[in-house]
N, C-alpha and C positions, 0 to 999 in steps of 0.2 A: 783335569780337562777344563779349560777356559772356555767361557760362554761370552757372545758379544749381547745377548738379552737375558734379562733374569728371566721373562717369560718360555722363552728355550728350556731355559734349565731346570724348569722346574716340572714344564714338559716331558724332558730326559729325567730327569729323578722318579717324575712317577711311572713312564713307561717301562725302568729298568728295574721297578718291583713286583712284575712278571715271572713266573717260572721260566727261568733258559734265558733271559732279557740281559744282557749286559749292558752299560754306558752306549759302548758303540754300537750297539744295534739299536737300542732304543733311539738316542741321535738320528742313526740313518731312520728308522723306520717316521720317527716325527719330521725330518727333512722333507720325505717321500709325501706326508701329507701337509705338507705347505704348498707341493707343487700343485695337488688335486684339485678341484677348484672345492668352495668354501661349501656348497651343498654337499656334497660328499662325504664331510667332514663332520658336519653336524650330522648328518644321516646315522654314520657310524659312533658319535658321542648320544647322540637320542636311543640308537639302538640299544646301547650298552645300560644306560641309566635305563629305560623300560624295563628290563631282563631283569635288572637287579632291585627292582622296587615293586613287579608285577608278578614276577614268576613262584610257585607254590612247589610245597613239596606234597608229594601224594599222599592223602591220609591212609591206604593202606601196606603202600609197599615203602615209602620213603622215595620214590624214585622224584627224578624233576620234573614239574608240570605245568602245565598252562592253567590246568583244572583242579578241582578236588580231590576225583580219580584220574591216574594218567591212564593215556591210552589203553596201556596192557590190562590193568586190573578193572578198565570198564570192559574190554572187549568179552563179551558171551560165551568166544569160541576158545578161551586159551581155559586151559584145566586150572581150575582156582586153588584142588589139592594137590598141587603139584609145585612147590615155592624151592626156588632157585637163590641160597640165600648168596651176596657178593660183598664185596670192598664198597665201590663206588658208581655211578651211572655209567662210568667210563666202560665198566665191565660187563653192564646192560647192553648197550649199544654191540660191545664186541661179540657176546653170545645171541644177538635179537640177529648181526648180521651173517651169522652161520645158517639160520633158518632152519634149525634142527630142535629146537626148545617153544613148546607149546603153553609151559605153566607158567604162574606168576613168579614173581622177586620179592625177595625182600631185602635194602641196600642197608648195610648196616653204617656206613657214612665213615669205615674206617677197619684198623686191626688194632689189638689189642698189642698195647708193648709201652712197659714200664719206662722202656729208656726214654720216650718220647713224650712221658706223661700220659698217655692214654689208655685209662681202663676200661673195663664192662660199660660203667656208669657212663661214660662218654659215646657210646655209639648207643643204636636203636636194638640193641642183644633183648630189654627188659618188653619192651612189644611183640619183636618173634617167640617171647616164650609163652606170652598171652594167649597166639594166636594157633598154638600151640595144644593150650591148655584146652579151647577150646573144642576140640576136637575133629574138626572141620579139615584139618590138612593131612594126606595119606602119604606123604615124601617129601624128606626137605633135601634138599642137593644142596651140598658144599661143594660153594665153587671159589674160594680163597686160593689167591696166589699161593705156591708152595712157597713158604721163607718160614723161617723159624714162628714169624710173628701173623701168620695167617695156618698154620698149624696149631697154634696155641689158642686162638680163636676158636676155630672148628672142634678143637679139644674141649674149650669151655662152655661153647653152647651145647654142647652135647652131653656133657656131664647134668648141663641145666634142664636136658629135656629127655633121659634115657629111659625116667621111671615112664614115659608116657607111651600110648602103644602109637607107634608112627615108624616108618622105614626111616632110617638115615642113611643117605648113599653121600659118595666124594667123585666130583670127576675123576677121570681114568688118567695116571698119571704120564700121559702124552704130555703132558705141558712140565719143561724140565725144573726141576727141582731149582726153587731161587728164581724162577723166570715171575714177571707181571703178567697176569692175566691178559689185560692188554693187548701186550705186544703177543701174543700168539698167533701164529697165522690159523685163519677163518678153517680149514681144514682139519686140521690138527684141532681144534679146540671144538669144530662140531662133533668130532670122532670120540673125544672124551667126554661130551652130553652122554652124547647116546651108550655108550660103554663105563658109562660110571659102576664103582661099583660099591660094596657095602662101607658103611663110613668104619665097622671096627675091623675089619680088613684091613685099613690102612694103617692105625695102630699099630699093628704088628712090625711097620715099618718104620717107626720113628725111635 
């Protein structure tokens, strides 16, 4: 692709190291704001630099925050012994918009899987089992996508926490086997909150 400005292209270089961003979208999409007028523009470059220089993660759940606690683990009313543990916020956001789930999270910032280089030691697994040890939490819900590598998770933190007395449940497998939590529709996924069921039940199925 020929560029008539290096300033363009280097524009398009960094916009197409986006997930889903190729050459030609990134092009169109920086085209798109040349036409915008110039407040705009900076609006959305100041937005983005803020985000990434202000934004915290929550010292108790890992979730993403504007504060020290985010909202869920300040709020009063959500059951604190009740920890939802998941992948990423992305997975927060999709069970927070079912509005069937009252307890806190805990985001582990990933799944465990060799081929990717990521172990135990690379996510927040060694703080859920702290918080664990304490004694303070009556249920922890696995809510990992079903794929090989969010089974093997759910496998591992639970081998990590079994001597301890605490319920271990797994959502209800409505959500198809290989699927991203994600993408689940809001129905399907609040059905399998509230219908979870024993995490060594599940066992039995892998």
């Amino acid at each position: 692709m020929e560029f008539s400005s290096k300033l363009l292209e280097n524009a398009v270089n960094e916009m197409s190291q986006l997930p889903g961003i190729g050459k030609r979208t990134a092009l169109r999409l920086v085209l798109h704001m040349l036409k915008q007028p110039k407040e705009q523009t900076q609006k959305l470059a100041s937005s983005l630099t803020k985000m990434r220089e202000e934004i915290n993660f929550c010292a108790n759940c890992h979730n993403i925050s504007d504060t020290k606690l985010c909202e869920i683990c300040a709020n009063p009313r959500r059951d604190e012994q009740l920890v939802c543990v998941v992948e990423d916020i992305r997975d927060v956001m999709a069970i927070e918009n079912t509005s069937q789930y009252r307890g806190h999270y805990h985001v582990l910032g990933g799944k465990i899987s060799p081929m990717d280089g990521i172990g135990p030691g690379d996510l927040t697994i060694p703080s859920l089992v702290e918080k664990v040890k304490t004694g303070n939490i009556r249920e922890l819900i696995f809510a990992l996508s079903s794929t090989m590598e969010g089974d093997t998770t759910n496998f591992y933190i639970y081998k990590q926490i079994e001597s301890y007395s605490i319920i271990t449940t797994t959502i209800a497998r409505g959500i198809s086997v290989g699927d991203e939590l994600e993408y689940a529709d809001e129905v399907t996924l609040g059905r399998s909150i509230l219908h979870r069921i024993p995490f060594e039940s599940s066992l039995k199925s892998l």
